[in-house]
C-alpha positions in Angstrom: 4.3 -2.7 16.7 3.1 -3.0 20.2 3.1 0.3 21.5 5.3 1.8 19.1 4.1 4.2 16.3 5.7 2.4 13.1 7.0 5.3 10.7 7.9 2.5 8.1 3.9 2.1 7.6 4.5 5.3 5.4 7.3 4.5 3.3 6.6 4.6 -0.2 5.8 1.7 -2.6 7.8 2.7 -4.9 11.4 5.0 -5.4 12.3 7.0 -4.2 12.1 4.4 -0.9 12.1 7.6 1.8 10.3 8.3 4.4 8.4 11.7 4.1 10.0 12.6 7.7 13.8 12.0 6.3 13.5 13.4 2.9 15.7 16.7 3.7 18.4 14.5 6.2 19.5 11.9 3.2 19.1 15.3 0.6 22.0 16.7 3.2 24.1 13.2 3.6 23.8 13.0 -0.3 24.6 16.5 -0.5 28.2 15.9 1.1 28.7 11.8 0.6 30.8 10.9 -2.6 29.3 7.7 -4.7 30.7 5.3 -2.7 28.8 6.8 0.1 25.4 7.8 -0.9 22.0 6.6 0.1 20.9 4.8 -2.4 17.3 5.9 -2.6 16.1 3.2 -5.1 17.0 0.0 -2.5 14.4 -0.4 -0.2 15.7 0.6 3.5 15.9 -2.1 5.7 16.0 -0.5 9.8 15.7 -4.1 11.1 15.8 -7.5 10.0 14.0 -10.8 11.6 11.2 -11.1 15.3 12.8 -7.5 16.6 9.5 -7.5 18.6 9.8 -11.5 20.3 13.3 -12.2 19.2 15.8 -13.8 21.7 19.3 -12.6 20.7 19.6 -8.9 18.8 22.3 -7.9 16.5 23.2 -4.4 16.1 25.0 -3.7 12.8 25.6 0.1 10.7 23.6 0.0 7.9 22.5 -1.7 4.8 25.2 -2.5 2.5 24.7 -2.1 -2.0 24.6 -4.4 -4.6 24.1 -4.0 -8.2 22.4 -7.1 -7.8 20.0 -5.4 -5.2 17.3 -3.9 -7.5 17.0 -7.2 -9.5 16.0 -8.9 -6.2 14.0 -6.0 -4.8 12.1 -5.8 -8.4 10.7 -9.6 -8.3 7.4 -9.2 -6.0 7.9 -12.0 -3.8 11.1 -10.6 -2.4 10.0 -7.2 -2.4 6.7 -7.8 -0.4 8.4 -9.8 2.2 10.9 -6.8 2.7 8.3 -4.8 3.5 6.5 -7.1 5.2 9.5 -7.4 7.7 9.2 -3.7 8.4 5.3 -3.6 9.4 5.1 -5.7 11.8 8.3 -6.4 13.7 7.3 -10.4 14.4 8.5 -11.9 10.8 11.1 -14.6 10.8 14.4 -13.8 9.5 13.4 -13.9 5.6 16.6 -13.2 4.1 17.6 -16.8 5.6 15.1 -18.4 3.5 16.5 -21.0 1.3 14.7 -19.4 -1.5 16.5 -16.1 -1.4 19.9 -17.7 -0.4 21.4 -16.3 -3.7 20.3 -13.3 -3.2 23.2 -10.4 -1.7 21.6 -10.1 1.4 21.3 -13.3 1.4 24.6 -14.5 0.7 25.4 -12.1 3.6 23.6 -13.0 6.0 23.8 -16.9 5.5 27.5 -16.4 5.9 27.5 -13.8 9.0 25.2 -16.7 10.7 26.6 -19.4 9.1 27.7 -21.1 12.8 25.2 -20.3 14.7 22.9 -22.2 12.0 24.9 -25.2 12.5 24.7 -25.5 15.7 21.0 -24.9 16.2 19.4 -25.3 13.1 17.7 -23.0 10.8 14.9 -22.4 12.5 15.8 -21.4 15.7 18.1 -19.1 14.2 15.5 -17.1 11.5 12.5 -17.4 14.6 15.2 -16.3 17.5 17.5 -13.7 15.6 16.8 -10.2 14.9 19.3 -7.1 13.3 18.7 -3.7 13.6 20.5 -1.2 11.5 21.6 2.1 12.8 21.0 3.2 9.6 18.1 1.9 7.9 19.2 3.2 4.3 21.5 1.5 1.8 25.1 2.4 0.6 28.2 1.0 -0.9 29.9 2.3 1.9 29.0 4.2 4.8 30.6 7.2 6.7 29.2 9.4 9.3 29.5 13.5 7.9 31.3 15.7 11.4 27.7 17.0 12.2 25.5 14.4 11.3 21.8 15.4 12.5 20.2 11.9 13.7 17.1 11.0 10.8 13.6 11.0 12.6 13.4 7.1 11.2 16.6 6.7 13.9 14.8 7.4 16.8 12.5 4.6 16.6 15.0 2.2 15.7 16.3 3.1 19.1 13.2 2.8 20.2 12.9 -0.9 19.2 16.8 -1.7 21.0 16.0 -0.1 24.2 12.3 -2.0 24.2 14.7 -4.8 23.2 17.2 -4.3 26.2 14.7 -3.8 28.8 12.8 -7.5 28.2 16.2 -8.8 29.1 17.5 -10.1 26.0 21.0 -10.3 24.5 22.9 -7.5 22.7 25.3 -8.1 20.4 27.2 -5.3 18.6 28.5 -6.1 15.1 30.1 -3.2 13.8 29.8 0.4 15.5 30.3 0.1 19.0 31.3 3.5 19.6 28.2 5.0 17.3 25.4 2.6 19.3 26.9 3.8 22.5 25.9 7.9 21.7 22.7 6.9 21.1 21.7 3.6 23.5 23.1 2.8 27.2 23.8 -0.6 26.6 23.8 -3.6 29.1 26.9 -4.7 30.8 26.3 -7.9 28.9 26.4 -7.2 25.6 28.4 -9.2 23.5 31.6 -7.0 21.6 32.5 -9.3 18.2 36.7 -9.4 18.1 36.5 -8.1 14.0 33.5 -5.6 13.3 34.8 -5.3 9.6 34.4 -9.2 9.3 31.2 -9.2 11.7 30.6 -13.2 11.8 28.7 -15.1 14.5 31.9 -17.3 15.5 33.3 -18.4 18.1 36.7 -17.1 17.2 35.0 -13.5 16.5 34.3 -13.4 20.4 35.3 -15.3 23.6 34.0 -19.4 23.6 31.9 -18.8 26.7 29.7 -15.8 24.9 29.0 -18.5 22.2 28.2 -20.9 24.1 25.8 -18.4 25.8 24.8 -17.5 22.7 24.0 -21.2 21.8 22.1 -22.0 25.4 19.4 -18.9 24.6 18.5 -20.7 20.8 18.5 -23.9 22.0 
């Protein structure tokens, strides 16, 4: 991870999936979070998705959604290594684009939120040029911020990664959370705002037609 000093080199192999350092934060959030809302400690957390380290275009999403269908994936090996694969080294394509894991729920997701931009540029571009990174790295059904939520230790070096991220010049697009990124990073005047964050899809009717075309020139 460059630089950086990786917490996610420490997460356990097995669940509970939480790192040592935010064992007592997520006891709190579960603590005071109804089902619907609770960090689901068996799913493997996912703080960023695709080449965050060399990636050309970052999106900046909430957190992790839940799936029944999440620990069936996460239990076949394949799947599970390349999740944590992803986290270790900051540099591996965007797996949950694979083909081979298309019917997975992330998956599905994510083949649908970058549906567009896939057509445009082609698969490749978009897995070796995309990256995501999740303010919260921990799965729930839904999410919702408790009135004096303390930041996790895990956060800071997710904001580590955007602001490394921002200062190489690249493009910032917010997906959901605008108002949450902007406590925590000073974003560039030229990040991209999508028009629907509770339908957060890579369109060009989900922003203005000249930020995806800009979005289009950087892949290409």
């Amino acid at each position: 991870m460059s630089k950086l000093t990786n917490p996610w080199i420490n997460l356990p192999s097995n669940a509970p999936f939480v790192l040592p350092a935010d064992i007592d934060g997520i006891a709190k959030l579960n603590k005071t979070n109804n089902s619907n809302y609770k960090i689901q400690t068996d799913s493997i957390p996912e703080p960023f998705i695709g080449p965050i380290l060399s990636a050309k275009i970052l999106l900046l999403a909430l957190n992790p959604g839940h799936s029944s269908d999440d620990f069936q994936w996460q239990n076949k090996l394949e799947f599970k290594n390349k999740m944590l694969e992803n986290q270790k080294n900051g540099t591996t394509p965007f797996y949950l684009l694979d083909p081979a894991l298309k019917d997975s729920p992330a998956g599905r997701y994510w083949n649908q939120k970058l549906k567009n931009l896939i057509i445009k540029v082609g698969l490749e571009k978009v897995q070796n040029d995309i990256a995501v990174a999740q303010w919260l790295p921990y799965h729930s059904i839904k999410f919702q911020s408790p009135a004096n939520f303390k930041l996790l230790p895990s956060q800071n070096f997710t904001f580590q990664l955007v602001n490394h991220f921002i200062k190489k010049k690249g493009q910032v697009v917010v997906m959901r959370s605008y108002k949450i990124w902007k406590k925590n990073i000073k974003l560039p005047n030229n990040t991209i705002h999508l028009k629907n964050p509770l339908n957060p899809s890579v369109t060009e009717n989900n922003m203005s037609k000249e930020d995806f075309k800009k979005l289009i020139n950087i892949l290409v």
